[in-house]
C-alpha positions as CSV (number, residue, x, y, z in Angstrom):
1,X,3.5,-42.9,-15.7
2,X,0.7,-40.9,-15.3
3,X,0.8,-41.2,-12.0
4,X,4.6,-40.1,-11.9
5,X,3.6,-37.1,-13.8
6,X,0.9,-35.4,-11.3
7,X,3.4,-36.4,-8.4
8,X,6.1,-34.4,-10.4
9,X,3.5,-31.5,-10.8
10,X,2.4,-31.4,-7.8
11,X,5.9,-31.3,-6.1
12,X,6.9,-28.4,-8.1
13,X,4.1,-26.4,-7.5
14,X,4.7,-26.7,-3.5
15,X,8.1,-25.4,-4.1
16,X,7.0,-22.2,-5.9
17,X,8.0,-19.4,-4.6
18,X,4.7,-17.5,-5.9
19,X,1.6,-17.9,-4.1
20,X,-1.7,-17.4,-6.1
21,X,-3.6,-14.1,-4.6
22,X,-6.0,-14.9,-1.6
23,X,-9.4,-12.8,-1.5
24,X,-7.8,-11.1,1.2
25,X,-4.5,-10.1,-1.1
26,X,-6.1,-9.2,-3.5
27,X,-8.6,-6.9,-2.2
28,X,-5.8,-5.1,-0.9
29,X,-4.1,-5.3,-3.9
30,X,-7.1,-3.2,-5.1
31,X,-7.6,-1.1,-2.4
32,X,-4.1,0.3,-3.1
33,X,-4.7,0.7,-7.1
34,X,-7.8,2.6,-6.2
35,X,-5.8,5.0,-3.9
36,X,-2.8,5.4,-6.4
37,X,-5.8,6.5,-8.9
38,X,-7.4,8.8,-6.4
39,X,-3.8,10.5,-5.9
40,X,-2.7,10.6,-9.0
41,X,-6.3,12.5,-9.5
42,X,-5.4,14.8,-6.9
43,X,-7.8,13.8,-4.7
44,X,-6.8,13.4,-1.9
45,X,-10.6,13.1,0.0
46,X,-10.6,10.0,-2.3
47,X,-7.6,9.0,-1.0
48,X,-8.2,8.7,2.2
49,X,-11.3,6.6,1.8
50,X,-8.7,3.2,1.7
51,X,-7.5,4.5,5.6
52,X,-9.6,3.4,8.6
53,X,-11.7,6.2,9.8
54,X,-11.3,5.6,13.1
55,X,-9.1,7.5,15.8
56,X,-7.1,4.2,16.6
57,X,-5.3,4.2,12.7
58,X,-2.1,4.8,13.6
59,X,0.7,6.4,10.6
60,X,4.2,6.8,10.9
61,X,6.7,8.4,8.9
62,X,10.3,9.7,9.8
63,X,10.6,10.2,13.6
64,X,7.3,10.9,14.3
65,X,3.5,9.0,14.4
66,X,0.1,9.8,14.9
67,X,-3.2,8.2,15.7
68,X,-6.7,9.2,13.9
69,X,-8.0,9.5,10.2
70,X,-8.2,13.6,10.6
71,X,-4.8,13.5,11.6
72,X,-3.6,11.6,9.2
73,X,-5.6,13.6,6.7
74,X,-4.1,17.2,7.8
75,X,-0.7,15.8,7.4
76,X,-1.2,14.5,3.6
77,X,-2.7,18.1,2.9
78,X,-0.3,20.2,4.8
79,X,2.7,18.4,3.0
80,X,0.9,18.0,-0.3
81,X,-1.6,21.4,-0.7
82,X,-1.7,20.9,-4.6
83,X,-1.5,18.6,-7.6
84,X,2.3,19.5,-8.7
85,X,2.9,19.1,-4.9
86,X,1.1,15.1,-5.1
87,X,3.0,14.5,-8.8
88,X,2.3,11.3,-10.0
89,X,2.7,8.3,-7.7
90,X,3.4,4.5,-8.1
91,X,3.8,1.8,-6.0
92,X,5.7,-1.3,-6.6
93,X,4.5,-3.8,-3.8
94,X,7.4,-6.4,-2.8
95,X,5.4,-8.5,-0.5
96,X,1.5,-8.9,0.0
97,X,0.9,-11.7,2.3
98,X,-2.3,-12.8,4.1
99,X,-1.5,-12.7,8.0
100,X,-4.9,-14.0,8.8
101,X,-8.7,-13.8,6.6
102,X,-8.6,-10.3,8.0
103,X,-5.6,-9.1,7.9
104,X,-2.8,-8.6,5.4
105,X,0.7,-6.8,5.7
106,X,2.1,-5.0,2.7
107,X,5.7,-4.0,2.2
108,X,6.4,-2.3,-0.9
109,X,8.2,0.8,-2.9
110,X,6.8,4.2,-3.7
111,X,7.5,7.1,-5.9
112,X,6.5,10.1,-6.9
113,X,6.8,12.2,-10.0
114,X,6.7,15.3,-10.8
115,X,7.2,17.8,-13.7
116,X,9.3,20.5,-12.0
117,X,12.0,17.8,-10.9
118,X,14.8,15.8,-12.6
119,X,14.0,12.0,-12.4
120,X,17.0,11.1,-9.8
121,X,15.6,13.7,-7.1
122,X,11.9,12.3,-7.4
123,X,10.8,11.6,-3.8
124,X,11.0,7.7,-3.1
125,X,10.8,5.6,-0.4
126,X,9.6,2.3,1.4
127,X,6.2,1.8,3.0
128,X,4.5,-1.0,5.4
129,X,0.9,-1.6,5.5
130,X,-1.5,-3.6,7.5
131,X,-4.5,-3.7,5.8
132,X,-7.8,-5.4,7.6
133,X,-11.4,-5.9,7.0
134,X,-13.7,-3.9,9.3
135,X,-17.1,-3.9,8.6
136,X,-16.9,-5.9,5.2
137,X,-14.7,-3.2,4.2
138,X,-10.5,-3.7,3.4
139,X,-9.0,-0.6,4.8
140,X,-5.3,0.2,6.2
141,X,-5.2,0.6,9.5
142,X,-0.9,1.0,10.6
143,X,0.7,2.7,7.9
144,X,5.0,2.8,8.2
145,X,6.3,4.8,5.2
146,X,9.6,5.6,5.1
147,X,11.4,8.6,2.7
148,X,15.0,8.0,0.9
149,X,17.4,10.8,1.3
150,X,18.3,11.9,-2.1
């Protein structure tokens, strides 16, 4: 019976659908909870410390992409100079899954708040991340974020 029991167990757990976090997961997990602190600060210096700081980083948003942390870094200040420009932001992450020890993609949700605007015109959109370890450090290194036309 006993034996029946831990065969039972062990079958069901196989077919969860929920995967415990890997070291990897969830030190990205982090690394994203620490930036949505940093913004939400308005800090966007802070912010940037979870991006690769490396000319080969490579974001993309509407049409357009660029390569390199200082690029990446003019583009977050020129579209949000001030901290009722940032609002308040929040992710909700739909997939974190381990690619390799190294790597990890990231598909997930994001929104921001802010006072000045109702609550069904708050920018929102998609993003993709791939997240890797360089030098003992997690940071993102392709970032695909996508805005929803209100």
């Amino acid at each position: 019976m006993r034996r029946l029991i831990l065969i039972v167990a062990l079958s069901m757990s196989a077919l969860s659908p929920v995967a415990a976090d890997t070291d990897a997961t969830s030190a990205s997990r982090h690394l994203l909870a620490v930036q949505r602190d940093a913004w939400n600060r308005a800090d966007i210096e802070d912010f940037m410390r979870g991006y690769w700081r490396s000319e080969d980083i490579r974001f993309a948003s509407g049409d357009a992409f660029k390569y390199g942390w200082r690029a990446t870094l003019d583009g977050y200040r020129k579209a949000y100079p001030d901290a009722a420009t940032m609002g308040r932001l929040d992710f909700d992450l739909v997939e974190v899954r381990e690619l390799s020890p190294d790597a990890v993609y990231v598909f997930g949700k994001w929104k921001l708040t802010r006072a000045d605007e109702a609550k069904d015109k708050a920018p929102h959109g998609l993003f993709t991340l791939i997240v890797e370890r360089k030098d003992g450090t997690w940071v993102i290194t392709r970032d695909h974020t996508s805005a929803a036309a209100n």
